[in-house]
C-alpha positions as CSV (number, residue, x, y, z in Angstrom):
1,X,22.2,-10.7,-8.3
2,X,19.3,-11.7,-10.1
3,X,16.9,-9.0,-11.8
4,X,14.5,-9.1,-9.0
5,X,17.1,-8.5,-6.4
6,X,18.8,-5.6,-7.7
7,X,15.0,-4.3,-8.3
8,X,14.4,-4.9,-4.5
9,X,17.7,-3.6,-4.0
10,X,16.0,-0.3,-5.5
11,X,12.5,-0.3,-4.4
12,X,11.4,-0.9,-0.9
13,X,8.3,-3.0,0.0
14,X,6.1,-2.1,2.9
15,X,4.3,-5.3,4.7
16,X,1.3,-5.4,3.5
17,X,2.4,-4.6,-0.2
18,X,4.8,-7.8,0.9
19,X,1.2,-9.1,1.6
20,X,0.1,-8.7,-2.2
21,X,2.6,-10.4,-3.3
22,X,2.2,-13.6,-1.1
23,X,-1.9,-13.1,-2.7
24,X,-0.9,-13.0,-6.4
25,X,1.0,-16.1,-5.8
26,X,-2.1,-17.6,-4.1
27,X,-3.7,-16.5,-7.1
28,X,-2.0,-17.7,-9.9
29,X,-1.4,-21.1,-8.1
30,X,-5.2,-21.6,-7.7
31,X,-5.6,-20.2,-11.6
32,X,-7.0,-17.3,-10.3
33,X,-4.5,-14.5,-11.3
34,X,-5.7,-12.2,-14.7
35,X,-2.2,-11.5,-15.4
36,X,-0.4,-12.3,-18.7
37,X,2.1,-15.0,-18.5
38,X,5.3,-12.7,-19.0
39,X,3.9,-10.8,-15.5
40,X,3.0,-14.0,-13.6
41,X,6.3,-15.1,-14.3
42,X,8.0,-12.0,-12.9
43,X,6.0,-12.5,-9.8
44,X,6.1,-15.3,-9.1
45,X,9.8,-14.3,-9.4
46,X,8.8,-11.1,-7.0
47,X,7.3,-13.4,-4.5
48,X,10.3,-15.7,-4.7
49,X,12.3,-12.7,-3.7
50,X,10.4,-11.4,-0.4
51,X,9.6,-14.8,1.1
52,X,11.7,-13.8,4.0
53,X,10.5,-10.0,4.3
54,X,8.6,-9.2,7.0
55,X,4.3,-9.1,6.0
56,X,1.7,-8.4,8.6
57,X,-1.5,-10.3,7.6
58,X,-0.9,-13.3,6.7
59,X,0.1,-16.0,8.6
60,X,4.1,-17.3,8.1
61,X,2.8,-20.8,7.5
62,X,1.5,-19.7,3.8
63,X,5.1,-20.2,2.7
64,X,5.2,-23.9,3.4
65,X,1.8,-23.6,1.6
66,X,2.6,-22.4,-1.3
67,X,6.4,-24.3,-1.2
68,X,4.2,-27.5,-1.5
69,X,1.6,-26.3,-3.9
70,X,4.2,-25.4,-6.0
71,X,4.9,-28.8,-7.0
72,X,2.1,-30.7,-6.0
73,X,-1.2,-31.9,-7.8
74,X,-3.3,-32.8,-4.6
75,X,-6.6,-31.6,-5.1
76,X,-6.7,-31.3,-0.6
77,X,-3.6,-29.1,-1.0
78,X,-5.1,-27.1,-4.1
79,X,-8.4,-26.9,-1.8
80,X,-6.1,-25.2,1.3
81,X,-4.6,-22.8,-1.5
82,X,-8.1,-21.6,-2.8
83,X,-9.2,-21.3,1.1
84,X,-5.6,-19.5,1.6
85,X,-6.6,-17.3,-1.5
86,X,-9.9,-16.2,-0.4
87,X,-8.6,-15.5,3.1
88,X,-5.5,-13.6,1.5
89,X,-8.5,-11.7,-0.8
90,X,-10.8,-10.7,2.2
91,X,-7.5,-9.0,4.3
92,X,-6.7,-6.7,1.8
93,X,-8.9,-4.3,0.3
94,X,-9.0,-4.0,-4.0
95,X,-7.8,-0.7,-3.4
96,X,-4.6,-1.9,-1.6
97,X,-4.5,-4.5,-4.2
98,X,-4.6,-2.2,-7.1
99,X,-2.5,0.5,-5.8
100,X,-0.1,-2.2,-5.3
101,X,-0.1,-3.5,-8.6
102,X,0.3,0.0,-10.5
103,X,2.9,0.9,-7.7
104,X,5.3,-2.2,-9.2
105,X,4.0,-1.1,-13.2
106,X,4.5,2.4,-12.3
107,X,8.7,1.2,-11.1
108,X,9.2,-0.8,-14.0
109,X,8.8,-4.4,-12.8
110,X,5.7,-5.3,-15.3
111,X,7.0,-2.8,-18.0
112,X,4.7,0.1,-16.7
113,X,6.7,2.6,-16.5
């Protein structure tokens, strides 16, 4: 069981916070994401461990999205990630964002707590 697992294991994501993590991958995929490199890494890890979980505002096809962007340099695939990304941004408020964020500090998955 990797890290992130046995942290899932522990802490419970609701759907929409399942949401904000789907968005900070849209975000550090389009260069967008503030986070240091240490905390993208871990979730990116994060959003590697909820792919299947269920989320309510985005659509399912942002997986395949993001599965391709992953490894791809396309600039019409880096252009459906930014349009993914401000989508992603416009569903959820900064508040949900934010109370997200200090939520996974606050359990110990970015070293908040």
């Amino acid at each position: 069981m990797t890290d992130i697992e046995h942290w899932l294991s522990k802490h419970q994501l609701s759907p929409v916070e399942v949401d904000c993590a789907i968005t900070v991958m849209l975000k550090i995929i389009d260069g967008k994401c503030k986070m240091a490199e240490q905390e993208k890494t871990v979730m990116a890890a994060l959003y590697d461990g909820v792919q299947a979980f269920h989320h309510t505002l985005l659509e399912p096809d942002v997986h395949r999205l993001i599965a391709t962007a992953r490894h791809s340099e396309d600039e019409a695939v880096k252009l459906q990630v930014y349009e993914q990304r401000l989508l992603a941004e416009t569903m959820i408020s900064r508040p949900v964002m934010k109370a997200f964020k200090a939520r996974i500090r606050q359990l110990g998955l970015l070293g908040g707590a």
